[in-house]
Each structure stands twice: as C-alpha cells, then as structure tokens.
DSSP file (Angstrom, degrees, kcal/mol; ACC not computed):
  #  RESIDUE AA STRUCTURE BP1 BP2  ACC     N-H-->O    O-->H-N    N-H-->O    O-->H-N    TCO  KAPPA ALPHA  PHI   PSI    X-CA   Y-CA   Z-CA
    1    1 A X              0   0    0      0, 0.0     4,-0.5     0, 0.0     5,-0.0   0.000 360.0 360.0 360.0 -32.8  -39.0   31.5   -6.3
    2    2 A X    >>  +     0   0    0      1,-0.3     4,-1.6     2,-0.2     3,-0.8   0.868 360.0  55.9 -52.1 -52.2  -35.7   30.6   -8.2
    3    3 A X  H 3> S+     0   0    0      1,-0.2     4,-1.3     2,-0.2    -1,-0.3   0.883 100.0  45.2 -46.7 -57.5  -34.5   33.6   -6.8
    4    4 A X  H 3> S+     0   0    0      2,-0.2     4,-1.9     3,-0.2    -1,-0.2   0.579 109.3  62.0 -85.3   1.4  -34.9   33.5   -3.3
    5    5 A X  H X> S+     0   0    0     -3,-0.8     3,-1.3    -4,-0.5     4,-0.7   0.877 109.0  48.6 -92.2 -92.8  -33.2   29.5   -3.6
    6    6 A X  H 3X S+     0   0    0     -4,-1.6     4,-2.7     1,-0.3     5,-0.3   0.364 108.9  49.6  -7.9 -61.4  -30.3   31.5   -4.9
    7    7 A X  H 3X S+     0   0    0     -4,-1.3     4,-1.2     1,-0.2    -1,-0.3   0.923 112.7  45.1 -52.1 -68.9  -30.3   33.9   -2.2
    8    8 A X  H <X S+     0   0    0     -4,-1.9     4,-2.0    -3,-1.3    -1,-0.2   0.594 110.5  53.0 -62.1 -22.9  -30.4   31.4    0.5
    9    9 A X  H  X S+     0   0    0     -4,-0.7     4,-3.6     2,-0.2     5,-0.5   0.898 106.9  56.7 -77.2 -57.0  -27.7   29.1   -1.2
   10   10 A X  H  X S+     0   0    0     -4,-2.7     4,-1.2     1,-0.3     5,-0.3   0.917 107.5  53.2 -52.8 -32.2  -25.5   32.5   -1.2
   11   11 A X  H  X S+     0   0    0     -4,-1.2     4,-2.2    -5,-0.3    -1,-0.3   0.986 105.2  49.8 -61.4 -57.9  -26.1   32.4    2.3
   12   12 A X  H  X S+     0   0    0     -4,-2.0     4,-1.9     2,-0.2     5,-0.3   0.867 108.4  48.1 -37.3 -53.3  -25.0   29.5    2.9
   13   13 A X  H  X S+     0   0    0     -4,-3.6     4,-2.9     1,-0.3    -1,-0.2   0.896 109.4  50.7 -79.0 -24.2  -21.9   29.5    1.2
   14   14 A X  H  X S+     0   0    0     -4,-1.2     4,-0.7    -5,-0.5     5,-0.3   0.940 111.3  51.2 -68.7 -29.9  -20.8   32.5    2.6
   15   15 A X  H >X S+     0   0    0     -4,-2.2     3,-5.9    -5,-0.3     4,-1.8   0.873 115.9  47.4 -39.9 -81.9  -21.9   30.8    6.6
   16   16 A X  H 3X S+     0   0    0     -4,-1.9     4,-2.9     1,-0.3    -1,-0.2   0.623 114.1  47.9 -46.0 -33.5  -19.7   27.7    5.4
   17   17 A X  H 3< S+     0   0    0     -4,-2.9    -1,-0.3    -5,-0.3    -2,-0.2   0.609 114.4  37.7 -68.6 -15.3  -17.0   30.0    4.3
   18   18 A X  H <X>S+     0   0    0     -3,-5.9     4,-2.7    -4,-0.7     5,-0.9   0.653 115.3  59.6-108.0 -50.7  -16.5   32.4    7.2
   19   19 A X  H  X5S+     0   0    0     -4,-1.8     4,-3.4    -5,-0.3     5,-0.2   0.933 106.8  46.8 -35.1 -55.6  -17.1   29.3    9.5
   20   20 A X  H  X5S+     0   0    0     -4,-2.9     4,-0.8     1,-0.2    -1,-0.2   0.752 110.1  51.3 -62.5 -24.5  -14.2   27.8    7.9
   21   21 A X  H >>>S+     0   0    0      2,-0.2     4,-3.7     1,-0.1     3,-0.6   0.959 113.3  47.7 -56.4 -42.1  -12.0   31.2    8.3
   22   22 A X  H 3X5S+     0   0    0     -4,-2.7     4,-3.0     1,-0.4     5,-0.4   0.982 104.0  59.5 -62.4 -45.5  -12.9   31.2   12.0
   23   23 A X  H 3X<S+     0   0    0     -4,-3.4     4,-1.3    -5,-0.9    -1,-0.4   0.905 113.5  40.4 -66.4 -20.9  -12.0   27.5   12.3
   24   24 A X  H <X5S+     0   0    0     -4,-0.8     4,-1.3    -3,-0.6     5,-0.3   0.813 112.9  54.4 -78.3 -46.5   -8.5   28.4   11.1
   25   25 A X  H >X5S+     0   0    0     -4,-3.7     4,-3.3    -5,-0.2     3,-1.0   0.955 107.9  45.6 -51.9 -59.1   -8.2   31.4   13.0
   26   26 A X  H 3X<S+     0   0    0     -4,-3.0     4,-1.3    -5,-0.5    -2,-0.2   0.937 112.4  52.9 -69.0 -43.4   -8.8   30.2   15.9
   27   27 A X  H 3X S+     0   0    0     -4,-1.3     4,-0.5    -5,-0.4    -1,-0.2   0.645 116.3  44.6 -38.1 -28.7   -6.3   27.0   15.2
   28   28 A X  H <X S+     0   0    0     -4,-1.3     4,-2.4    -3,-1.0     3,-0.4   0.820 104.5  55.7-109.0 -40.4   -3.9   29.3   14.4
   29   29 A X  H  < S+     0   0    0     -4,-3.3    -2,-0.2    -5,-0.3    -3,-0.1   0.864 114.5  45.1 -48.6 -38.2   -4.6   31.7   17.4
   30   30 A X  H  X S+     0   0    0     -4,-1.3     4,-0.5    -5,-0.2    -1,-0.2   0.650 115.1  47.4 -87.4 -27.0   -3.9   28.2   19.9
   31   31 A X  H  X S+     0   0    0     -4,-0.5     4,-2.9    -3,-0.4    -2,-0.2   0.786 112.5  46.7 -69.1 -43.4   -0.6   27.1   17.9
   32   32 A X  H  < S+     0   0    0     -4,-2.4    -2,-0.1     2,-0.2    -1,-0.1   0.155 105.6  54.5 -86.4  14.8    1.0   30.7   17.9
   33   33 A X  H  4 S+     0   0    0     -5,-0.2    -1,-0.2     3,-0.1    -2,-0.2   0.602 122.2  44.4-119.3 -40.2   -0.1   30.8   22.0
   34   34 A X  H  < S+     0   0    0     -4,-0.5    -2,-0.2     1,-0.2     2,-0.2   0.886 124.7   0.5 -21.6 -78.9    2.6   26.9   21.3
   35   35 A X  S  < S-     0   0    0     -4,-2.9    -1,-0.2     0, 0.0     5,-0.1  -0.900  86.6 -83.6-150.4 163.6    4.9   27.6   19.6
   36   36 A X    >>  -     0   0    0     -2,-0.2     3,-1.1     1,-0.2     4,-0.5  -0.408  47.4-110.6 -56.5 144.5    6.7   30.9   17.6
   37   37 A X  T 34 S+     0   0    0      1,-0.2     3,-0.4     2,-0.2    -1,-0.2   0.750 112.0  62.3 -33.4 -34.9    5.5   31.8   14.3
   38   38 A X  T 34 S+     0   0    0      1,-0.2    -1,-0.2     3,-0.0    -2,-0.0   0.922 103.6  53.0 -69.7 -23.1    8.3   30.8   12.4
   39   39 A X  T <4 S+     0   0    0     -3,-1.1     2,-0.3     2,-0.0    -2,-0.2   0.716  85.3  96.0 -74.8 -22.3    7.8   27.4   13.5
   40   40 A X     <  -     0   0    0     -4,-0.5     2,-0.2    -3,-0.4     3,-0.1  -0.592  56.3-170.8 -70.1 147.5    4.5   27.3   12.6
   41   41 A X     >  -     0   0    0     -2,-0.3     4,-6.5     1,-0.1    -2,-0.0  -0.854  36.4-114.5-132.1 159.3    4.0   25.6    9.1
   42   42 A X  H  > S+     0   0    0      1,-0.2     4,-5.9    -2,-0.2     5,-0.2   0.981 115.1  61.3 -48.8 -48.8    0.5   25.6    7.1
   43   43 A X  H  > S+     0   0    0      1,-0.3     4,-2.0     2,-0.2    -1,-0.2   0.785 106.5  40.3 -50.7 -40.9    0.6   21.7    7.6
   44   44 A X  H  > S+     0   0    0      2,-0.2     4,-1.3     1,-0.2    -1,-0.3   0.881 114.4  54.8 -97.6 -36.1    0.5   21.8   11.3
   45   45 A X  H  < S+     0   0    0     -4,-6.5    -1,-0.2     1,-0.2    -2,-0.2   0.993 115.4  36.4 -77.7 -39.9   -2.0   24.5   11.2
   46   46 A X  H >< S+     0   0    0     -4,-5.9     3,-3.4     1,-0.2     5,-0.4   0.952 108.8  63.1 -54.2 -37.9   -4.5   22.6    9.0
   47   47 A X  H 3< S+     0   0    0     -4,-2.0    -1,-0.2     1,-0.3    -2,-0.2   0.863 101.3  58.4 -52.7 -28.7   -3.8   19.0   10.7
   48   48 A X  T 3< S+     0   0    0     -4,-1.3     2,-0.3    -5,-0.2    -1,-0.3   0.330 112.4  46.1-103.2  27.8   -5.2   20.9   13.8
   49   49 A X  S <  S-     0   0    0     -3,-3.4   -25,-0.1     2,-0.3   -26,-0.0  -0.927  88.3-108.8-142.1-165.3   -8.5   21.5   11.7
   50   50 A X  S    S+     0   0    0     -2,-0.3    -3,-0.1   -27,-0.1     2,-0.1   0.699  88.2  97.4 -68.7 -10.4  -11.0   19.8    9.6
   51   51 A X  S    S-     0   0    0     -5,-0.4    -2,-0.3   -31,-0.1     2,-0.3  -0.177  71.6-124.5 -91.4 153.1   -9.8   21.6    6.7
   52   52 A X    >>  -     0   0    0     -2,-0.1     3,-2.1     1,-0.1     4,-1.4  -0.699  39.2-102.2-110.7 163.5   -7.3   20.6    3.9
   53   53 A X  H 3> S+     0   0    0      1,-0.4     4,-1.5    -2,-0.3    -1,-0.1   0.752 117.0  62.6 -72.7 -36.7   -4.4   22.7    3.2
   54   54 A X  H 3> S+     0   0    0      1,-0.2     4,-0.8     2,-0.2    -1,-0.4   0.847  90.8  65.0 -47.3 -43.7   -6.2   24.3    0.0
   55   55 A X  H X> S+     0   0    0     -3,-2.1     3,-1.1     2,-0.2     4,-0.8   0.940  94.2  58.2 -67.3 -38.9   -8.7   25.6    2.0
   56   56 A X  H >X S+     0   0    0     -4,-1.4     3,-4.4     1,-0.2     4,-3.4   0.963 108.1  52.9 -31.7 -70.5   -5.9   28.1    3.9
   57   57 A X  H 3< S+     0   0    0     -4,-1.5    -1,-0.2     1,-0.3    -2,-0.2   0.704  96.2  58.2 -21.3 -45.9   -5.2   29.4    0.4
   58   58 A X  H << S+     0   0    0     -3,-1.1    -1,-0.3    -4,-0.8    -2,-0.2   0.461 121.2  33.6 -78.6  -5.2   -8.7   30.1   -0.3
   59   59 A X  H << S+     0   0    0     -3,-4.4    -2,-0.2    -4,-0.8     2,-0.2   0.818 127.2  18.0 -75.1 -70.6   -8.3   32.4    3.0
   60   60 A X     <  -     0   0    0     -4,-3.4    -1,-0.2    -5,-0.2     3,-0.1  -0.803  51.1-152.8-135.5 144.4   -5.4   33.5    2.9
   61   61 A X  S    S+     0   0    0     -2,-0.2     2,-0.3     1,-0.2    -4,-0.1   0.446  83.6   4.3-122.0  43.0   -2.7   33.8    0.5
   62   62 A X  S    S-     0   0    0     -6,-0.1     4,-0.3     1,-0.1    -1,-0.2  -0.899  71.0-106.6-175.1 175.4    0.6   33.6    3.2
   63   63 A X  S  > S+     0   0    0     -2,-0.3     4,-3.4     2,-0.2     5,-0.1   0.814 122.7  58.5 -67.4 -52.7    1.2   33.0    6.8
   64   64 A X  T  4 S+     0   0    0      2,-0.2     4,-0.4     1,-0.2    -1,-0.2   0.922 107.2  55.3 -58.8 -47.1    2.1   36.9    7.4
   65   65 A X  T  4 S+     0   0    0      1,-0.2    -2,-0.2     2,-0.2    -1,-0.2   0.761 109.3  52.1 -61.6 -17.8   -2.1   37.4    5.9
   66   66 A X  T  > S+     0   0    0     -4,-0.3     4,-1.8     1,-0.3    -1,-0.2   0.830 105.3  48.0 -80.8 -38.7   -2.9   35.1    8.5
   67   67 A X  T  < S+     0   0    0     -4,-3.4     4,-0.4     1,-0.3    -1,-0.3   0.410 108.3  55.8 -69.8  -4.8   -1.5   36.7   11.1
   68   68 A X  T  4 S+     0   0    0     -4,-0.4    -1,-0.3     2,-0.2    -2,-0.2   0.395 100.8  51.0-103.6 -33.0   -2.8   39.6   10.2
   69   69 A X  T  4 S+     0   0    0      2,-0.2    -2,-0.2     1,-0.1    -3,-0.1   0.743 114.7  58.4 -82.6 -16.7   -6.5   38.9   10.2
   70   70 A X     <        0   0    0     -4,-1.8    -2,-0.2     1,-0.3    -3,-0.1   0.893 360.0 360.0 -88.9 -29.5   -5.5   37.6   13.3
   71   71 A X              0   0    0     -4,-0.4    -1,-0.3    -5,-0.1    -2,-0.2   0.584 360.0 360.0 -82.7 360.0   -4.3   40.2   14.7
C-alpha cells in the first residue's frame, strides 16, 4: 500500500511540474507575440505567471532553452 502512495505522489509531482512548464510556455508564447525577444527578461515573463523566478530555472536553464521548447 506504501507503494502505490508513492506512485500516486510521483504523479502528482510530475502533473504540478509539467503544469507549471506549460504555464510558462504559454506566458512566454503571449509576451514574444509583444514584444522582441531581446526585450523579454525572466522578470517580466514570471510577473505574467503564478510562478517565482526560481521556478524558470527549474525549467529551463536560459532564455534561448525556452525558446526552444517553445519552438
């Protein structure tokens, strides 16, 4: 039974973790539609999600990576 609580928590974190890519992706997809990419900065992309600026990081580990998943 210990197990399958495991499992389901590992589900979970991976949801909450791909939710949170998408919500950035998708922030970043509506900013770059804005303004150019050089203009975009991390700060403006996080301000325009729920997310703190760490969490990009935990994504991504530059602007260029982002842009890249995005594309």
């Amino acid at each position: 039974m210990a197990g399958s609580v495991q499992v389901e928590q590992g589900r979970r974190r991976r949801r909450r973790r791909q939710d949170s890519e998408q919500e950035i992706l998708v922030a970043a997809g509506r900013l770059l539609r804005e303004r150019p990419f050089r203009e975009l900065t991390v700060d403006d992309l996080m301000a325009a999600t729920s997310q703190s600026r760490t969490a990009f990081y935990r994504h991504f580990r530059s602007k260029d990576e982002l842009v890249t998943a995005i594309l």
